[in-house]
Kinemage of the C-alpha trace (Angstrom):
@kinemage 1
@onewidth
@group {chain A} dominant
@subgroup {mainchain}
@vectorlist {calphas} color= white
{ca unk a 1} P -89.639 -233.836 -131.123
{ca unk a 2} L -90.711 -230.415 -131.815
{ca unk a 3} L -91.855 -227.601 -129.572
{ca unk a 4} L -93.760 -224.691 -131.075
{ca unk a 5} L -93.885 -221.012 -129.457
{ca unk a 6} L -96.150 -219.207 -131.036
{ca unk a 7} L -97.258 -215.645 -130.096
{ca unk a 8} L -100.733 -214.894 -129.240
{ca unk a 9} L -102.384 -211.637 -127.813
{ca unk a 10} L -98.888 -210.383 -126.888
{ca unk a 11} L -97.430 -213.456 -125.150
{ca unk a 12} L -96.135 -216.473 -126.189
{ca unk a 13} L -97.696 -220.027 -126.010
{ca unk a 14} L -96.534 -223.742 -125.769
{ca unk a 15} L -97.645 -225.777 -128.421
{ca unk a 16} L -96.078 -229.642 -129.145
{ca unk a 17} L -96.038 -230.035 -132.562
{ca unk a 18} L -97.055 -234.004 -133.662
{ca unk a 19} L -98.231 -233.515 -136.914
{ca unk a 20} L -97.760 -231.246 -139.855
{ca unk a 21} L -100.104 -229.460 -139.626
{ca unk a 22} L -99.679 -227.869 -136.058
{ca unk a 23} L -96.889 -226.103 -137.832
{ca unk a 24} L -98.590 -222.524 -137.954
{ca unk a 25} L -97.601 -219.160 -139.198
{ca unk a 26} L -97.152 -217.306 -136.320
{ca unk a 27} L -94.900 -219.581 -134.134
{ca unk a 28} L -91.924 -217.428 -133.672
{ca unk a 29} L -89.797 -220.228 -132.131
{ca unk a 30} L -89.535 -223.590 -132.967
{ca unk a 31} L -87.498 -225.858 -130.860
{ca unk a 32} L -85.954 -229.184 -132.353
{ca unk a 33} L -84.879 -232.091 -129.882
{ca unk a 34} L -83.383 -234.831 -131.582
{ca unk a 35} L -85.757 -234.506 -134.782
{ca unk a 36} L -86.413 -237.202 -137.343
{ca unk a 37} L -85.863 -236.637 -140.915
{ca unk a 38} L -89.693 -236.381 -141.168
{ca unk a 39} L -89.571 -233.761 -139.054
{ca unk a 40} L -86.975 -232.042 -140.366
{ca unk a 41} L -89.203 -232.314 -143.567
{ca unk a 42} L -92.223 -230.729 -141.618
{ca unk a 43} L -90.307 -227.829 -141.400
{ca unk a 44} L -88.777 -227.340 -145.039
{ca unk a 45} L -92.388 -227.778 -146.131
{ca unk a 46} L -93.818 -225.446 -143.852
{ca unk a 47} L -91.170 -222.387 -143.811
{ca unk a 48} L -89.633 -223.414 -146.275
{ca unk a 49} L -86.623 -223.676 -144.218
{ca unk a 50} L -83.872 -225.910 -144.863
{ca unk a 51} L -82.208 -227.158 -141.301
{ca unk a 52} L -78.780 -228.450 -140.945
{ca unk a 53} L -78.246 -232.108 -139.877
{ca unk a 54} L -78.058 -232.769 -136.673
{ca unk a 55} L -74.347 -234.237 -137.525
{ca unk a 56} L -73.496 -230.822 -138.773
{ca unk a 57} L -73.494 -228.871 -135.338
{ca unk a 58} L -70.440 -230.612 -133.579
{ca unk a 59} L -68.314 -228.865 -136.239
{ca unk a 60} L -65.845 -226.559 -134.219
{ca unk a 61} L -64.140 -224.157 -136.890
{ca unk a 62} L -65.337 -220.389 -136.701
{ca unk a 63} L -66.470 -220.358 -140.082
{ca unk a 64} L -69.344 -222.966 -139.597
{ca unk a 65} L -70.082 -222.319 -136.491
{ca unk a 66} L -71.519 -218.905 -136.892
{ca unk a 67} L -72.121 -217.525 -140.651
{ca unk a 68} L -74.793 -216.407 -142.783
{ca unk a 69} L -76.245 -217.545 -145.973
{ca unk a 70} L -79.371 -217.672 -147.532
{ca unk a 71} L -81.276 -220.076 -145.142
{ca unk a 72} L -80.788 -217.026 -142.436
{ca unk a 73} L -78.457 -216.467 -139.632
{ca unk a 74} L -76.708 -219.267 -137.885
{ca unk a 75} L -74.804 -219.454 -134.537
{ca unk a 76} L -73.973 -222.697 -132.929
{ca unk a 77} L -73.281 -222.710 -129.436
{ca unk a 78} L -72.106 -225.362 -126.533
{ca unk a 79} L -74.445 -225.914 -123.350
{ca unk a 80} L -73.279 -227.388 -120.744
{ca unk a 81} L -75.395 -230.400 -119.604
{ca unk a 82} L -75.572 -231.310 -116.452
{ca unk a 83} L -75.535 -234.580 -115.810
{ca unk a 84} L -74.754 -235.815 -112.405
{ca unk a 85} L -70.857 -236.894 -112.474
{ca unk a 86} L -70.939 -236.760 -116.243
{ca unk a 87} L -71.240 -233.001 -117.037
{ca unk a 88} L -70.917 -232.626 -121.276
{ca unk a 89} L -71.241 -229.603 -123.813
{ca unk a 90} L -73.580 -230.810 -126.410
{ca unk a 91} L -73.592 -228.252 -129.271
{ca unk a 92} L -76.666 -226.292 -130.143
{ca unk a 93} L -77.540 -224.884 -133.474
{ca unk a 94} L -79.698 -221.357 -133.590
{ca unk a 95} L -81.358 -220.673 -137.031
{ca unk a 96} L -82.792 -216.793 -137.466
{ca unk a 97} L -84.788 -216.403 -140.441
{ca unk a 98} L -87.415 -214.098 -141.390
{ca unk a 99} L -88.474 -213.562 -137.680
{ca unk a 100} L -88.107 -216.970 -137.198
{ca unk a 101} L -85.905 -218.905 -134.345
{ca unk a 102} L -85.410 -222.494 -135.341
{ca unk a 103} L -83.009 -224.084 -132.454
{ca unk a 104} L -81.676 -227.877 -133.074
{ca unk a 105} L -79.766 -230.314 -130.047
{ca unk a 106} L -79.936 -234.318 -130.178
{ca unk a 107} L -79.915 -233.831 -126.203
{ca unk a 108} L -82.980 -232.793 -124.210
{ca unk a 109} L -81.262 -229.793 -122.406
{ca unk a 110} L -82.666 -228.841 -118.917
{ca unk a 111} L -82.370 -224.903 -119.442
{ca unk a 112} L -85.006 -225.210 -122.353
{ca unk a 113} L -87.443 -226.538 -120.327
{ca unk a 114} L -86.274 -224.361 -117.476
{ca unk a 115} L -86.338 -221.159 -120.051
{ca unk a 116} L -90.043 -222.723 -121.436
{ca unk a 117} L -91.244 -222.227 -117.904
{ca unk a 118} L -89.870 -218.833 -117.734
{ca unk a 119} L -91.706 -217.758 -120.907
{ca unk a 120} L -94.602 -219.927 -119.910
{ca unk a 121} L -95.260 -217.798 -116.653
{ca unk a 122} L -94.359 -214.703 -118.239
{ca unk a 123} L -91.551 -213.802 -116.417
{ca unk a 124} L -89.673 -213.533 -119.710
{ca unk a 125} L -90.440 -210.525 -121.724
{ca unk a 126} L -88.518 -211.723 -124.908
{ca unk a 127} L -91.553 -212.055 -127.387
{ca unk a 128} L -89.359 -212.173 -130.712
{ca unk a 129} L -87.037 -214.359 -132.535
{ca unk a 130} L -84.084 -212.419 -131.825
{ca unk a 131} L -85.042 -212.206 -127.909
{ca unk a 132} L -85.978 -215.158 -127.264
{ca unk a 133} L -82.085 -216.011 -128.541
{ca unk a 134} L -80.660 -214.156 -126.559
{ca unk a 135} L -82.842 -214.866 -123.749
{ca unk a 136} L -81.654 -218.411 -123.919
{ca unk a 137} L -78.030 -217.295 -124.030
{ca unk a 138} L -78.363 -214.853 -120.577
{ca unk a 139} L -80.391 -217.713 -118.928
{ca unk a 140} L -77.682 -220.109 -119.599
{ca unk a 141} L -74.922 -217.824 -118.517
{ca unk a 142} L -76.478 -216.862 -115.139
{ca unk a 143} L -76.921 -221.183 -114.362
{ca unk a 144} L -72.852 -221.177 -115.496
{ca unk a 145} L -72.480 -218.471 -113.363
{ca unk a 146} L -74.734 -220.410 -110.557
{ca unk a 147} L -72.752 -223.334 -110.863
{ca unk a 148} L -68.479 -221.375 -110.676
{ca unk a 149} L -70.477 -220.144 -107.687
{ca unk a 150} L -71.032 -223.744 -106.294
{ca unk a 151} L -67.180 -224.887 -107.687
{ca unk a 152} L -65.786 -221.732 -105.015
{ca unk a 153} L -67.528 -223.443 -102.179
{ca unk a 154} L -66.781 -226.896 -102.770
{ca unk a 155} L -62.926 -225.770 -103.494
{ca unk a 156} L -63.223 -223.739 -100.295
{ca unk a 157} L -63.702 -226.844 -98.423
{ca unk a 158} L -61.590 -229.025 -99.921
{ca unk a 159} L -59.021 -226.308 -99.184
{ca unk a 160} L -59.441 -226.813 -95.497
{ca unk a 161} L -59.154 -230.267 -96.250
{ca unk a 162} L -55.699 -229.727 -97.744
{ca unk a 163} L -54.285 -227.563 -94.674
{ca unk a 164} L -56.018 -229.324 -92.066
{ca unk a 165} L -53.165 -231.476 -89.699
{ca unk a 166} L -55.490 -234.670 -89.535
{ca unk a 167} L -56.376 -234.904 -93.286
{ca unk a 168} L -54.945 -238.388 -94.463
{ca unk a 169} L -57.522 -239.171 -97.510
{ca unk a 170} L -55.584 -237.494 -100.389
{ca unk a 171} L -56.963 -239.681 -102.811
{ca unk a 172} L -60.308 -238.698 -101.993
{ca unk a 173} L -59.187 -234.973 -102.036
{ca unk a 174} L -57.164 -235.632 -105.479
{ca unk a 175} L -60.240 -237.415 -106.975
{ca unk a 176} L -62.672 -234.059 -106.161
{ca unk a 177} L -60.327 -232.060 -106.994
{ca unk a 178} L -60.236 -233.310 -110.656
{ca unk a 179} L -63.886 -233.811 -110.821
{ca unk a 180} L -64.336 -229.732 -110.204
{ca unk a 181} L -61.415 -229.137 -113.168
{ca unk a 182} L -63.373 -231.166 -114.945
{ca unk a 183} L -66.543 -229.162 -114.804
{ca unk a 184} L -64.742 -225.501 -114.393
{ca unk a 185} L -63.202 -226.774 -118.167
{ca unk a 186} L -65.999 -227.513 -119.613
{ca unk a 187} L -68.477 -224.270 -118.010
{ca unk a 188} L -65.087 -222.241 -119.405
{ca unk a 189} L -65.683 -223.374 -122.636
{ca unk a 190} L -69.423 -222.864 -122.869
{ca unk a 191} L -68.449 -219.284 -121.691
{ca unk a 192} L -66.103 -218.941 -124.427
{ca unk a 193} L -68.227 -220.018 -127.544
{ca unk a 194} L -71.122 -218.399 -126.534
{ca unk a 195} L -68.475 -215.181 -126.106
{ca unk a 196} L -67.678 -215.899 -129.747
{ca unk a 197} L -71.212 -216.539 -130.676
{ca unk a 198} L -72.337 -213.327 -129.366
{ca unk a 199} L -69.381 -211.217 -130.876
{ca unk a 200} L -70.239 -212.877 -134.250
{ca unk a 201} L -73.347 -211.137 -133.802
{ca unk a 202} L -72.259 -207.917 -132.648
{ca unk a 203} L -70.023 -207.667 -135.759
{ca unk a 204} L -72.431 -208.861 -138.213
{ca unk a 205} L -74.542 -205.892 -136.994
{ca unk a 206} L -77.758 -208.738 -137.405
{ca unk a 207} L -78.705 -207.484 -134.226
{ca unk a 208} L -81.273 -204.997 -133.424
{ca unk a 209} L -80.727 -201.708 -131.809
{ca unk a 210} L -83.002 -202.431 -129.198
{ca unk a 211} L -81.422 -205.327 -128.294
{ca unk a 212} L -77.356 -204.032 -128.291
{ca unk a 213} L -77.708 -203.129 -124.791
{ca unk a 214} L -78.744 -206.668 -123.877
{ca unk a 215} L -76.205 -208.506 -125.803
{ca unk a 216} L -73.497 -206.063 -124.384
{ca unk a 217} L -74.324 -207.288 -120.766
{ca unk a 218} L -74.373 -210.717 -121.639
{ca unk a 219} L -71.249 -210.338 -123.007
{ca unk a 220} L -69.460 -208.438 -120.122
{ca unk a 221} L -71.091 -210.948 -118.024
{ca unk a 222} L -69.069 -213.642 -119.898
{ca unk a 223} L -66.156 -211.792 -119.448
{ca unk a 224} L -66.210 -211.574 -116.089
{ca unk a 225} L -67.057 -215.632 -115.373
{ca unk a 226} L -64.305 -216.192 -117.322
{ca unk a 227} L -61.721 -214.513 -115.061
{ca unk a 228} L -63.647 -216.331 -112.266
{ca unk a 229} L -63.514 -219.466 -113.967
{ca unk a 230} L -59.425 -219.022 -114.632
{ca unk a 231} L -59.035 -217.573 -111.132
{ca unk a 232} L -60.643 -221.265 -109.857
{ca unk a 233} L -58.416 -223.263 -112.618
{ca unk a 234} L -55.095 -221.303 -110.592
{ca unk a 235} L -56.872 -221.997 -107.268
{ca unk a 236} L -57.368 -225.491 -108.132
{ca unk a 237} L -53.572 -226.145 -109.469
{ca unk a 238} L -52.454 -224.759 -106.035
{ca unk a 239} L -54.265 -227.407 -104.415
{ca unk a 240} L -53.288 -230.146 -106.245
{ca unk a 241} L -49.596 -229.184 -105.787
{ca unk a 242} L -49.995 -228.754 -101.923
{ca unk a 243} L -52.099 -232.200 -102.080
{ca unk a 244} L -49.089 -233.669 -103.914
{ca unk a 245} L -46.591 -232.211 -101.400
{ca unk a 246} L -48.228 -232.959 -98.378
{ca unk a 247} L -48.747 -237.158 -99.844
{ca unk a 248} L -44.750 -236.859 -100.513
{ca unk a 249} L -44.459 -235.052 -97.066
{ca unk a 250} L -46.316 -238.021 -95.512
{ca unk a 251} L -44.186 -240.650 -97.588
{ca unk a 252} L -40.903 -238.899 -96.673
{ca unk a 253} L -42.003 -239.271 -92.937
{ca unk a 254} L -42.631 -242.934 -93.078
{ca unk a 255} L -38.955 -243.004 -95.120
{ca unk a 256} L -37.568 -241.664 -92.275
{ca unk a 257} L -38.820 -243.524 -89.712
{ca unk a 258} L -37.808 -246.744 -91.126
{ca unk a 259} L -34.600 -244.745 -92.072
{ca unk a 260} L -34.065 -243.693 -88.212
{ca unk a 261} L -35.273 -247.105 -86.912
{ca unk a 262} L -32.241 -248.750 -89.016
{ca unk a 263} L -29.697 -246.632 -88.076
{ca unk a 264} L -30.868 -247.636 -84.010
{ca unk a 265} L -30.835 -251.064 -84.361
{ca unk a 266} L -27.422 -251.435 -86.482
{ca unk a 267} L -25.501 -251.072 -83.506
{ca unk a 268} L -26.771 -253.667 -81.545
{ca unk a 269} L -27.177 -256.003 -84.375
{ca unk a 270} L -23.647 -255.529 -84.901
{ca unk a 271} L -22.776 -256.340 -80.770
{ca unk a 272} L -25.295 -259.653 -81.182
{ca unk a 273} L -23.125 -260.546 -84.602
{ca unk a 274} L -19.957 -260.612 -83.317
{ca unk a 275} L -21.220 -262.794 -79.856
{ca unk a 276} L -22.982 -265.358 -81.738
{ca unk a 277} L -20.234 -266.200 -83.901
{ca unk a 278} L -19.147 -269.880 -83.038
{ca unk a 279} L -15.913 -270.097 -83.903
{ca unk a 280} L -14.163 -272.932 -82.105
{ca unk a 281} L -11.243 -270.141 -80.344
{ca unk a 282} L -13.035 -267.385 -79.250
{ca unk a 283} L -12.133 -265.077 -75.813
{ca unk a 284} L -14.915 -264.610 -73.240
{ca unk a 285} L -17.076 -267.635 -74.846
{ca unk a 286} L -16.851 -269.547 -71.499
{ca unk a 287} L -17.598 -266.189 -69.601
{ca unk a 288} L -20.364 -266.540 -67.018
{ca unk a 289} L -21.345 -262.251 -67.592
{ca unk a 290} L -21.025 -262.443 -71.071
{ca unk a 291} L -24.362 -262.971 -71.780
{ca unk a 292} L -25.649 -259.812 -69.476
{ca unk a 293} L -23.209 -257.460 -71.014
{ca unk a 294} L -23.961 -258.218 -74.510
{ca unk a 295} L -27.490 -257.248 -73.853
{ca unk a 296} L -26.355 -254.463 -71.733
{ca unk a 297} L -24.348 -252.951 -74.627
{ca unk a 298} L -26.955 -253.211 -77.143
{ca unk a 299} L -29.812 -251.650 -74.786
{ca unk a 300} L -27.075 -249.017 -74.308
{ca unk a 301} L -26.728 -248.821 -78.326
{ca unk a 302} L -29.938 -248.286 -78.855
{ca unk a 303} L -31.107 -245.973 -76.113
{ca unk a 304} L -27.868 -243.262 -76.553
{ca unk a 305} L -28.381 -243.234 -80.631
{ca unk a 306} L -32.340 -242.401 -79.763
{ca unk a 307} L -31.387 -239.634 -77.134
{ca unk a 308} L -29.112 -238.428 -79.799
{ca unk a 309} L -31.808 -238.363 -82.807
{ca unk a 310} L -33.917 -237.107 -80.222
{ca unk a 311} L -31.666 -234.103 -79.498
{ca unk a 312} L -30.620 -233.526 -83.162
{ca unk a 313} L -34.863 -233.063 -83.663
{ca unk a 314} L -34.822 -235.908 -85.932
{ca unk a 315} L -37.665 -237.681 -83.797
């Protein structure tokens, strides 16, 4: 599917592109979702623009990730998607040519449509190729920045969780806690490749003047998430290690009141041994208070060794 922008009277307009021939002159942005290889021939033919395959853009080394050649500028970048319990990075590919912006995903991304609305209602004033880039790059950062927000509350809470004297569902707390790693790991490295995105441009000196100040902020805004975002990684390792302790705490516990309970009973278990032996020559068998005293002696067993656990604090 493509998505043309294409700048009229100062502003820029939505137009879906379903034929060749929508593909006009002035669109300054053309957005890609999962395109066929007709469409990819749409746009050769029209701009005379050659595209990279979609296959292309998961490639992770620096050197084809961000370079430039004589199809224009490239810069590939990871945004995070959202999905509910599944978050994933699916790798986007920015083309800059001749005040062009070509962008390429094979997932339908929320922040495009969210950033399309934003241009849509004007609220964006990004009416150029290289803009409208970096538009898409500061809208994304302040959603990652949105969503370390929403991992410091949920930690917050599950830190309560950990401390708290009646919290005994550490699986649950183990099993959120890894689900927020997950998702700090993966906004982290969104930060990071759009961080090395953005330098690639700043060194390349392919960006306008007018536009340094912007891509300095976005980049000092990345900087800063990413101390947040290793700040919450340390946060979150201290709470698995005090989840871990307190589970062994609560194990060692139940060890040592089976441990304790053992140690009471052995001495009366020893006192009933030795009277229900029935050996044929035994003293006291015939005694009429033999029976009482046995049980007196092993009530007596048990109730001193308690009072002394009980003393020692071991109770």
């Amino acid at each position: 599917m493509i998505t043309a922008w294409i700048l009229r009277e100062g502003h820029l307009q939505q137009q879906p592109v379903t034929a060749a021939g929508h593909l006009v002159s002035d669109a300054v942005w053309l957005d890609l979702d999962k395109p066929s290889p007709v469409e990819l021939r749409w746009i050769e033919e029209a701009y005379q623009q050659r595209l990279p395959d979609i296959h292309e853009l998961a490639e992770i080394e620096a050197s084809s990730r961000f370079f430039q050649d004589n199809d224009g500028l490239h810069v590939r970048a990871f945004f995070l998607h959202e999905i509910p319990d599944q978050p994933s990075n699916v790798s986007v590919g920015f083309v800059l040519n001749e005040g062009r912006l070509f962008t390429l995903r094979d997932e339908a991304l929320i922040t495009f449509q969210q950033y399309g609305q934003k241009l849509v209602t004007k609220r964006e004033s990004a009416v150029d190729a290289f803009g409208i880039m970096l538009g898409l790059f500061e809208f994304k950062v302040d959603q990652l920045a949105d969503l370390l927000e929403q991992l410091h509350i949920e930690l917050e809470k599950l830190n309560a969780r950990v401390f708290h004297a009646g919290e005994r569902d550490f699986d649950e707390v183990l099993t959120l806690l890894a689900a927020i790693q997950d998702r700090n790991d993966k906004a982290r490295l969104s930060l990071m490749d759009k961080q090395r995105g953005l330098s690639f441009l700043l060194r390349s000196r392919s960006c306008p003047k007018d536009k340094l100040p912007l891509l300095r902020e976005i980049l000092r805004d990345i900087n800063s998430l990413n101390e947040h975002s290793t700040f919450l990684f340390e946060k979150m390792q201290f709470l698995m290690d005090a989840t871990t302790g307190r589970i062994n705490t609560e194990q060692n516990k139940i060890i040592k009141i089976f441990s304790i309970a053992a140690l009471v009973f052995l001495p009366p278990t020893i006192i009933a041994s030795i009277f229900g032996m029935i050996f044929r020559f035994m003293p006291d068998v015939w005694w009429q208070f033999g029976f009482p005293l046995a049980i007196i002696l092993m009530v007596a067993a048990v109730f001193t060794r308690y009072l002394y656990f009980k003393h020692k604090g071991w109770l």
